[in-house]
C-alpha positions in Angstrom: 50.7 139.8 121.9 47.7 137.2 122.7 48.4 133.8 122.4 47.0 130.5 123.6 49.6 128.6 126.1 49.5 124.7 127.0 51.6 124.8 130.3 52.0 121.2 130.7 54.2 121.1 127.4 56.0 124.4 127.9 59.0 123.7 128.7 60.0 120.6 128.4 61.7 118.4 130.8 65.4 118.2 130.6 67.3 115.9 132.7 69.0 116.8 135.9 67.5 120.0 135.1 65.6 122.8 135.9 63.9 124.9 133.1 62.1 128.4 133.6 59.7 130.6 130.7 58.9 133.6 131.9 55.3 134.4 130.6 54.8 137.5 132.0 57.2 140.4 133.9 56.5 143.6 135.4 57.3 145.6 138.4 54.4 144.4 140.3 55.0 140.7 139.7 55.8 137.7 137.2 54.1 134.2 136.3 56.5 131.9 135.1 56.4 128.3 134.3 58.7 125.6 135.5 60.4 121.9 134.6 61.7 119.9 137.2 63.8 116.9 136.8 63.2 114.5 139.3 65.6 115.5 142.6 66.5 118.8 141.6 65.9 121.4 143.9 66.1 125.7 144.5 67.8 125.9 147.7 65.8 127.7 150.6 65.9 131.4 150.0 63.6 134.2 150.2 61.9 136.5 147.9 59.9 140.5 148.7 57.3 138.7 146.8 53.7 136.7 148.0 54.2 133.7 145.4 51.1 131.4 144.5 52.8 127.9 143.0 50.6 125.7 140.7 51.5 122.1 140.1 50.8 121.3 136.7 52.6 118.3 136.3 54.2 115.4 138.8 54.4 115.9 142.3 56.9 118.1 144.4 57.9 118.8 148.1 57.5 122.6 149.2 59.0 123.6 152.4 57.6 127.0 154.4 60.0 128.3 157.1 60.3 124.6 158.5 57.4 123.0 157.5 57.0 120.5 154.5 54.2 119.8 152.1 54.0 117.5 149.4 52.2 118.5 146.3 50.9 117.3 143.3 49.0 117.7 140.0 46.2 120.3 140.4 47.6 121.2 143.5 48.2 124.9 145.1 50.4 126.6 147.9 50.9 129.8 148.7 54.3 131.2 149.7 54.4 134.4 152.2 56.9 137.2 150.9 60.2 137.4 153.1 59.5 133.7 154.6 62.3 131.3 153.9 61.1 128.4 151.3 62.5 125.9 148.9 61.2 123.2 146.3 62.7 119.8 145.8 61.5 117.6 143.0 60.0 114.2 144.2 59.6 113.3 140.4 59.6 115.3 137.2 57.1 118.0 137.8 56.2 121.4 136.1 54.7 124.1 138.1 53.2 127.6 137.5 54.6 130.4 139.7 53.0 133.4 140.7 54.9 136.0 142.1 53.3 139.4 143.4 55.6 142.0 145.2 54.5 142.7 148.9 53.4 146.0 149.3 55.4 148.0 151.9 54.3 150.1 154.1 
């Protein structure tokens, strides 16, 4: 079903928090939108999937392997499948996330 989204109201901040809608799921991938609440984090883990994080909302820190970027509204990372990464909340903040599975070989 078709229908018109606003991601910076879906979902809603909760405190101490972290809330996830699923837009879309298939084998080949998912987008799913994000809620922060300021200081809560996903621990550093990996996924088989290329992921493409928009920040919609608030700013974030990203890490890659061992590097750390700070984010913020309107801005994009991308995160290489099988590479160790995490997300910490620097304030509230909503992000897209775009995850495509790595092809293997």
């Amino acid at each position: 079903m078709t229908e018109i989204t606003d991601l910076k109201k879906l979902p809603e901040y909760q405190e101490k928090s972290i809330i996830s809608r699923i837009l879309l799921k298939n084998p080949g991938g998912n987008i799913t939108c994000f809620a922060f609440g300021k200081g809560e984090s996903l621990s550093e883990h990996t996924t088989p999937y290329n992921a493409f994080i928009l920040i919609l909302d608030g700013k974030a820190e990203i890490k890659i392997a061992d590097k750390y970027y700070q984010l913020e509204e309107h801005e994009t990372i991308i995160l290489p499948a099988n590479i160790p990464h995490a997300v910490t909340a620097l304030s509230n903040f909503k992000m897209l996330l775009v995850m495509i599975k790595q092809e293997t070989k």
